[in-house]
N, C-alpha and C positions, 0 to 999 in steps of 0.2 A: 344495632346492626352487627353482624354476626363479621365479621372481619377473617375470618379465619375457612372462610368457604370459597370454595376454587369456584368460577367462573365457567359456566358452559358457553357454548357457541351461542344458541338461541336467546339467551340472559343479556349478554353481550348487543347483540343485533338487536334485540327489543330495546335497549336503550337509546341507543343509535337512533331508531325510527320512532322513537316513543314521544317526539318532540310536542306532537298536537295534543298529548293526552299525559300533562304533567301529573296526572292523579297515578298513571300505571306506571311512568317510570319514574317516581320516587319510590314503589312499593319492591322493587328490584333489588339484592343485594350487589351494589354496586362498586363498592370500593375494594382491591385486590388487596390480598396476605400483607398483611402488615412484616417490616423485618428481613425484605427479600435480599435485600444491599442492592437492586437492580433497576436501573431508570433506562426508560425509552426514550430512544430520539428517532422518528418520526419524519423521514428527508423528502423534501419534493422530487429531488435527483441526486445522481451521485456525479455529475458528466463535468463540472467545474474544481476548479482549485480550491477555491474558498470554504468550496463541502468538506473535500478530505483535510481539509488544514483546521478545520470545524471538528470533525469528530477526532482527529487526533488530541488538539487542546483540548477536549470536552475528557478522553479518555484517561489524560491524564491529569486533570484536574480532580476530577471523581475519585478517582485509584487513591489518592491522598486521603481523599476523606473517607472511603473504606466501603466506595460502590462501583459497582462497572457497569458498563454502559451498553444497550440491546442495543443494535442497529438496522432500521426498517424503512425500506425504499420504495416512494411510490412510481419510480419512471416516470416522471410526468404525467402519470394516468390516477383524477381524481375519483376514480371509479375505486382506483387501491384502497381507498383509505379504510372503509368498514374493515375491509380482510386485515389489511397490516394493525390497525388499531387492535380488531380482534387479539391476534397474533401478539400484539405486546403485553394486552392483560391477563391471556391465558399462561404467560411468560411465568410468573408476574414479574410486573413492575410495581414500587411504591411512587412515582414522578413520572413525569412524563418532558420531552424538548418538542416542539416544533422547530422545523428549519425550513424555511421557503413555504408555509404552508398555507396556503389562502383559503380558510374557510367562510361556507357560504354562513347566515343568521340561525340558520336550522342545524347547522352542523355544531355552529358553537356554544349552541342552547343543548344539544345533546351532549358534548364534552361536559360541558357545565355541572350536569344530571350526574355523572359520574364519581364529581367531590374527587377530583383526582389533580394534586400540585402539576402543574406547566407551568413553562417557560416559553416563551415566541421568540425568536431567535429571528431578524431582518423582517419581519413582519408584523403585523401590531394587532394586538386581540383584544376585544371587548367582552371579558370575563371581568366579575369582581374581583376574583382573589388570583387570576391569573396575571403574570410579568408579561411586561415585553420587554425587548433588546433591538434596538434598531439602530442603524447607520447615518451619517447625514452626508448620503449619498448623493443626493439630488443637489445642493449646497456646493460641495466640494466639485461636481462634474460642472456645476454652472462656473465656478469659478479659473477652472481650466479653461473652459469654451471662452470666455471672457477676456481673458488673459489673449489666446489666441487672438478674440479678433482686435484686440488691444493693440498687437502688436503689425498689425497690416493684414492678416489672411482675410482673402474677401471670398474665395472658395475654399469652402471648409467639407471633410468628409467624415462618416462616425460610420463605424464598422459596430451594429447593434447589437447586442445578446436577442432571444427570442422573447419575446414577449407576457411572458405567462409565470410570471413573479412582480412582485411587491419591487425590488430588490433593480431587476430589470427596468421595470416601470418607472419607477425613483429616479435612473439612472439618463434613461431619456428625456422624463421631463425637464431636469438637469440642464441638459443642452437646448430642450423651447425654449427656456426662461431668459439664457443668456442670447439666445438668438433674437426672440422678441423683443428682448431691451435693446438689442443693439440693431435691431435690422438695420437702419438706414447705414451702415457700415458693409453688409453683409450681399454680396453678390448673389452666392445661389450656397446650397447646403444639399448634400445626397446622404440618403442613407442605405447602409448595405446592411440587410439583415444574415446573421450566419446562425451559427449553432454552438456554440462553443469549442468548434473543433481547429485546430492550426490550419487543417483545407481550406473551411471556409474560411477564414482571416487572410489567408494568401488570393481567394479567389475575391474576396471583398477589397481588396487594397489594388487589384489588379484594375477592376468597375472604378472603383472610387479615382484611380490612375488615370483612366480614360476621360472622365470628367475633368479634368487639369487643378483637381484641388493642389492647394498646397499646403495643408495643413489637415490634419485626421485623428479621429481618438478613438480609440476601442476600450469598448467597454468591457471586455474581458482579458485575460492572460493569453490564456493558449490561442487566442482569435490576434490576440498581437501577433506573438510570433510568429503566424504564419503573415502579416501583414510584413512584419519589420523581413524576413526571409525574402516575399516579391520585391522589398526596396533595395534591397544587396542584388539577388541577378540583374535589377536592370542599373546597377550601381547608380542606385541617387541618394546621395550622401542626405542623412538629416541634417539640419539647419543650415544647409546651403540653398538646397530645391526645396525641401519640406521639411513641415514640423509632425514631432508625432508625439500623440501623449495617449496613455492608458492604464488601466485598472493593474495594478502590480500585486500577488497573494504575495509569493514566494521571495520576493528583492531580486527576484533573477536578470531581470529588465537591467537595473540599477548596476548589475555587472558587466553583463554584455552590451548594452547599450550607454554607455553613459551620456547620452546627449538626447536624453529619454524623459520626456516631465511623467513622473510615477504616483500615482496612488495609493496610499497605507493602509489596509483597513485594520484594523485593533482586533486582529484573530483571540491571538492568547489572554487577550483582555475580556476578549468575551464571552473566553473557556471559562477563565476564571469566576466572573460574575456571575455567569447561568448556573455555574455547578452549588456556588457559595448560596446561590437563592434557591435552588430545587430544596439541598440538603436543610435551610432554612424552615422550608416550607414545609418537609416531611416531618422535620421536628416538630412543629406546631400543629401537627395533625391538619395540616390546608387551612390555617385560620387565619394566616396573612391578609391582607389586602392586596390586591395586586395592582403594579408600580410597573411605570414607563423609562425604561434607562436609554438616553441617548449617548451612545458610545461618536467617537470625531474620530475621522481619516486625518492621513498628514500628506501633505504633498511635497514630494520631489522635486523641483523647480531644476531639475540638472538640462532639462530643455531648453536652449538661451529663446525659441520661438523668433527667429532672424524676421523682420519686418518683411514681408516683399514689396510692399509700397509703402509710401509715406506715414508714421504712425499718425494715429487719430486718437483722440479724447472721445473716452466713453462718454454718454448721456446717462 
């Protein structure tokens, strides 16, 4: 296979769609210039914290080992993916990141075809020699929820990211699991869907307000603040009237609020491991096997979560 041939559009797209007819797209020259120094990473959006705190550790992780890093954004529209994928092998790229990226069985039999090193970043792929990198998201969010109703809250509120990640997904189920275990403790549970935007978070804690929870957890940053910003105008102090716990990228919570239970995700840990195994991989000419690394959040307990009734023993 001729390694040293540029990649037309059509060549590209034929692969992509080649998925029913393994015979035509093995016959493709598929794998880009070897030697570029250049990995793609491949973002479902760019609209959260944890994306730009992502590609900054990924950029300077790479930069050490002597690559830099393409960055290509699908906006949440999985329609992007052919054009952006396009776009990083005409680049080239020697590797490749996914981050947020949910492919369908057709898609990742097409990647596959390509012979091209990935890494999955928060979502898990069923490639042989491709990694994942995931969170234990869902764990750590059940054990917040838990904690709360542990401590008395009987109306509880979750101001939710939107729906349409791995990541997201993870993060709600989180909160069934602790809810389901504990129902018989649990009055009633709302949830506010936003967007990741500080409005929505203010306009979600305002709904969730009128519901008389006393207790709330956002599953994003920027949707905190606007949450933590409605409980200052109408001054209701945390762990007097409410409890409030949420997803923390930046430690910023952990300043301004400290009476805030926070969420750690292992950012720079998981600059470090994605870039250590692309660069792995590229060495090996893609011969790896591919390997699931569960990366652990840490929690902030700075929240004391004040009872409002009687504590109760979990079942």
């Amino acid at each position: 296979m001729n390694r040293s041939k540029r990649l037309s559009h059509s060549e590209i797209a034929l692969a992509l769609s080649s998925t029913k007819n393994p015979k035509t797209a093995s016959s493709c020259p598929l794998t880009p210039i070897k030697q570029t120094r250049s990995i793609g990473l491949l973002l479902s959006h760019m609209q959260n914290s944890f994306t730009s705190l992502l590609v900054s550790s990924l950029t300077k992780e790479l930069s050490a080992l002597g690559y830099n890093l393409v960055v290509r954004d699908l906006k949440n529209d999985p329609q992007l993916l052919e054009s952006r994928l396009t776009d990083l092998l005409q680049y080239p790229v020697e590797g490749l990141f996914l981050s947020e990226i949910e492919l369908s069985k057709e898609q990742q039999q097409s990647l596959e075809a390509l012979d091209l090193p990935i890494v999955s970043i928060s979502t898990p792929i069923s490639l042989a020699k491709a990694d994942s990198i995931l969170l234990n998201n869902r764990t750590t969010t059940e054990k917040v929820l838990a904690r709360m109703i542990e401590s008395g809250h009987r109306r509880i509120g979750v101001i939710a990211s939107p729906q349409n990640t791995f990541i997201t997904k993870e993060q709600l189920q989180g909160v069934t699991d602790a809810v389901y275990a504990n129902q018989a403790f649990v009055e009633h549970i709302e949830f506010y869907y936003g967007d990741y935007s500080t409005a929505s978070g203010y306009k979600g804690m305002q709904r969730l307000l009128d519901q008389e929870v006393t207790a709330v957890f956002s599953c994003n940053y920027k949707m905190a603040i606007g949450g933590l910003q409605a409980l200052y105008q109408q001054e209701l102090p945390i762990d007097r009237q409410l409890s409030f716990a949420s997803f923390d990228y930046t430690g910023g919570l952990d300043s301004l609020y400290p009476n805030v239970t926070t969420i750690h995700q292992p950012i720079e840990t998981i600059g470090k491991l994605a870039a250590h195994r692309i660069s792995k991989k590229i060495q090996s000419q893609n011969q790896l096997t591919g390997a699931t690394y569960i990366q652990y959040n840490t929690i902030h307990w700075q929240d004391k979560l004040i009872p409002t009734t009687k504590k109760v023993t979990l079942i």
